[in-house]
C-alpha positions as CSV (number, residue, x, y, z in Angstrom):
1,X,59.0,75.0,115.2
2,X,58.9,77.5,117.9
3,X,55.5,77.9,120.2
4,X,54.7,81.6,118.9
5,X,51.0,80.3,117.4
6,X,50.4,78.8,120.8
7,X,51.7,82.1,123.3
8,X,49.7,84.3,121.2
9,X,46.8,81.8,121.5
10,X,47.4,82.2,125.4
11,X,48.0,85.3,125.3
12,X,44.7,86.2,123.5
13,X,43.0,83.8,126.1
14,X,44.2,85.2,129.2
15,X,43.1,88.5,127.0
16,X,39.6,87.9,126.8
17,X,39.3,86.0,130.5
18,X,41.1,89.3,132.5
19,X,38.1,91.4,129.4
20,X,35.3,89.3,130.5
21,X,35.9,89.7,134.4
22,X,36.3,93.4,134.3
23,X,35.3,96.6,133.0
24,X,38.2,96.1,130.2
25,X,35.7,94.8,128.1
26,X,35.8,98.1,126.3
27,X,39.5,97.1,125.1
28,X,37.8,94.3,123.5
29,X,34.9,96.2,121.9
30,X,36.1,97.5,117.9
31,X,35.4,100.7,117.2
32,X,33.1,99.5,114.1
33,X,30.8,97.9,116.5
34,X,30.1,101.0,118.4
35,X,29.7,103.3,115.0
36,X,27.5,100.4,113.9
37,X,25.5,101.2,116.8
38,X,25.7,105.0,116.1
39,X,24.5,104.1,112.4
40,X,21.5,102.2,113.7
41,X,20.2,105.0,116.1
42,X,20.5,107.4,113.5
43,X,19.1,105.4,110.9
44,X,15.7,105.0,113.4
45,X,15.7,108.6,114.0
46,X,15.5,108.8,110.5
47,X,12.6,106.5,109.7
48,X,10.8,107.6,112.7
49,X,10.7,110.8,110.9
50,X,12.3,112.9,113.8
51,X,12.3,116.5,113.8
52,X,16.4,116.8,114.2
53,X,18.1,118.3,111.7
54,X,20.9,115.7,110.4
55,X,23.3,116.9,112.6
56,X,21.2,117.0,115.9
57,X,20.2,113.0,115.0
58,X,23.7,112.3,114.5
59,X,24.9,114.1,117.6
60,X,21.8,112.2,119.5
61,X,23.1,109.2,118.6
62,X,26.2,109.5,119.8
63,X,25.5,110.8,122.9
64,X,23.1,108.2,123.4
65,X,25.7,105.5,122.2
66,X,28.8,107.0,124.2
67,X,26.4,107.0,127.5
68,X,25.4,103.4,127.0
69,X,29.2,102.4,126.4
70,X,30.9,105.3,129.7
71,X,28.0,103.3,131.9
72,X,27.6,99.3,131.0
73,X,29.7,97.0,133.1
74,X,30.0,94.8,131.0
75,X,29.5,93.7,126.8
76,X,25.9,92.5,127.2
77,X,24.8,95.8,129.4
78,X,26.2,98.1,126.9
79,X,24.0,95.8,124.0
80,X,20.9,96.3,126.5
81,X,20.9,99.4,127.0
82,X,21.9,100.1,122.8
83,X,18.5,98.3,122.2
84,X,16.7,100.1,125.4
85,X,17.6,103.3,123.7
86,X,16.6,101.8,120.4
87,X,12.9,101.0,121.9
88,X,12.2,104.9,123.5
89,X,13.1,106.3,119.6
C-alpha cells in the first residue's frame, strides 16, 4: 500500500493550519457558503418588506456580503460581521 491516503491527509492539514494562521482562510471558504450568505440577506430584505426592487435587494446583498468577506481577517470576523449586517436590516 502506498501512503497516498496519509500525504493527502497532511497535506490537507498543513492546508488548513497555514488557512487558519492567515488571511488564506478565503481559499478555504466554498463559494456556496458565501451565496448562502447572499441568500439570507436577501431573503430578510424580503420579509422586512424593503422598498428595493429585486434587483437593488439582490445587489445589496452582495455588496454587503463581498464587504464583509474583502475586510474580515479571519472565518469567524467574516460570520460577525454577516450577522452584524443581518441585525441593521
Amino acid at each position: 500500500m502506498s501512503g497516498g491516503f496519509f500525504n493527502n491527509v497532511n497535506q490537507q492539514i498543513n492546508v488548513n493550519a497555514a488557512a487558519s494562521s492567515s488571511n488564506d482562510w478565503r481559499l478555504l471558504l466554498p463559494d456556496e457558503e458565501r451565496k448562502a450568505n447572499v441568500g439570507m440577506l436577501f431573503k430578510l430584505f424580503e420579509l422586512m418588506k424593503s422598498a428595493y426592487t429585486t434587483n437593488q435587494r439582490f445587489i445589496a446583498s452582495k455588496r454587503w456580503e463581498d464587504e464583509a468577506y474583502n475586510k474580515a481577517n479571519s472565518k469567524e470576523e467574516y460570520q460577525q460581521s454577516i450577522s452584524t449586517k443581518m441585525q441593521h436590516v
